[in-house]
C-alpha positions in Angstrom: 137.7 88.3 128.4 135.9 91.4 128.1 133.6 92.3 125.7 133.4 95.7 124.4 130.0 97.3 122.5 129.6 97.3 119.1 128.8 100.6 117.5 125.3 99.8 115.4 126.1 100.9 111.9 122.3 101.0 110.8 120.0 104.0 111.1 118.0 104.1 114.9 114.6 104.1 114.4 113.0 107.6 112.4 111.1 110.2 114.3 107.3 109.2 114.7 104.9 111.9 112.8 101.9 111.5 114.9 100.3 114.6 115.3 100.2 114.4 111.3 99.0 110.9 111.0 96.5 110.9 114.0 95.2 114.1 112.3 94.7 112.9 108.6 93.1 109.6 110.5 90.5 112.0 112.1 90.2 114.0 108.8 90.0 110.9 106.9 87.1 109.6 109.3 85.4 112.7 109.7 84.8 112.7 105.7 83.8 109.3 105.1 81.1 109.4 108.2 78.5 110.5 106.2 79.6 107.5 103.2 79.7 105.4 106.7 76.2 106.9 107.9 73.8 106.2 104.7 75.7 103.2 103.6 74.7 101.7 107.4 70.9 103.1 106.9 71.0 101.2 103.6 71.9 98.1 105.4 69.2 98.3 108.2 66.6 99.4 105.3 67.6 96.0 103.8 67.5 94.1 106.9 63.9 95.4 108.4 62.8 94.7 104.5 63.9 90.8 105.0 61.7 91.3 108.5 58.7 92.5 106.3 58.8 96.5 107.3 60.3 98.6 104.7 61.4 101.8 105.7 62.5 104.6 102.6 66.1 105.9 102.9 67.4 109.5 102.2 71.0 109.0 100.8 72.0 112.7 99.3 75.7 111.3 99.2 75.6 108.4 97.8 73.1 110.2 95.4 75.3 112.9 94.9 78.3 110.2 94.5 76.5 108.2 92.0 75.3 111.2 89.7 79.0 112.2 89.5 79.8 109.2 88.6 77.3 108.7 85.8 78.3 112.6 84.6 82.1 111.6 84.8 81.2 108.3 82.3 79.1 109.9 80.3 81.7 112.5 79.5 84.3 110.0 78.0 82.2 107.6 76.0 82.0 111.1 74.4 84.8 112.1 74.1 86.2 108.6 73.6 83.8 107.0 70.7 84.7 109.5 67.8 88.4 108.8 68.7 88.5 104.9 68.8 85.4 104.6 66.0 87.5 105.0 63.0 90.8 104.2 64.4 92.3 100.9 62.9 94.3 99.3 65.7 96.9 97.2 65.5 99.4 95.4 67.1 102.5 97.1 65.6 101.2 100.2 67.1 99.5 99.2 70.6 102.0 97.3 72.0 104.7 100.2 72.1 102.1 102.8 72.7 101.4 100.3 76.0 104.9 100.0 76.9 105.6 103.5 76.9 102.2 104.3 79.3 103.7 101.4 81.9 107.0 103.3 81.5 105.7 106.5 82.2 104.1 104.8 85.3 107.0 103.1 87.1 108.6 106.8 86.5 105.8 108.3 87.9 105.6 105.8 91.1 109.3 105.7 91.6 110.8 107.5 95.1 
């Protein structure tokens, strides 16, 4: 008995973006060398230090990094504390005020 080919019904396999992923890769790596760089010197710093040398390390991005970060929290503890000081929270209104931000995230995540 012959047997005849079955048509496949599914989708074949998508077109490959490569030129745009191997670029973002490279893009991606090129801007988290210097993150890569210091955060390696920090390492051998720590090491020869164990060793009994101790060598001082220039990091002016993680620097730079940390300071942004310490501006960033800064900025909303103040902006944050005269909100929440004399608030009176309770569960009546938190819960649905909760529900409502987790709803506006799936709608936010959703394809």
């Amino acid at each position: 008995m012959r047997k005849l080919v079955q048509p496949l019904l599914d989708d074949g396999p998508g077109v490959r973006r490569w030129k745009y992923s191997s670029a973002m890769t490279i893009l991606v790596g090129i801007l988290l060398s210097p993150l890569a760089y210091e955060s390696g010197l920090l390492c051998y710093s720590r090491w020869s230090a164990m060793a009994g040398a101790t060598h001082p390390v220039k990091t002016p991005v993680l620097d730079a990094i940390g300071r942004a970060y310490e501006s960033a929290r800064d900025d909303i503890r103040e902006f944050s504390r005269p909100v929440t000081r004399h608030t009176t929270w309770s569960a009546s209104f938190m819960i649905p005020f909760v529900m409502v931000c987790m709803v506006i995230g799936v709608l936010l995540l959703r394809k």
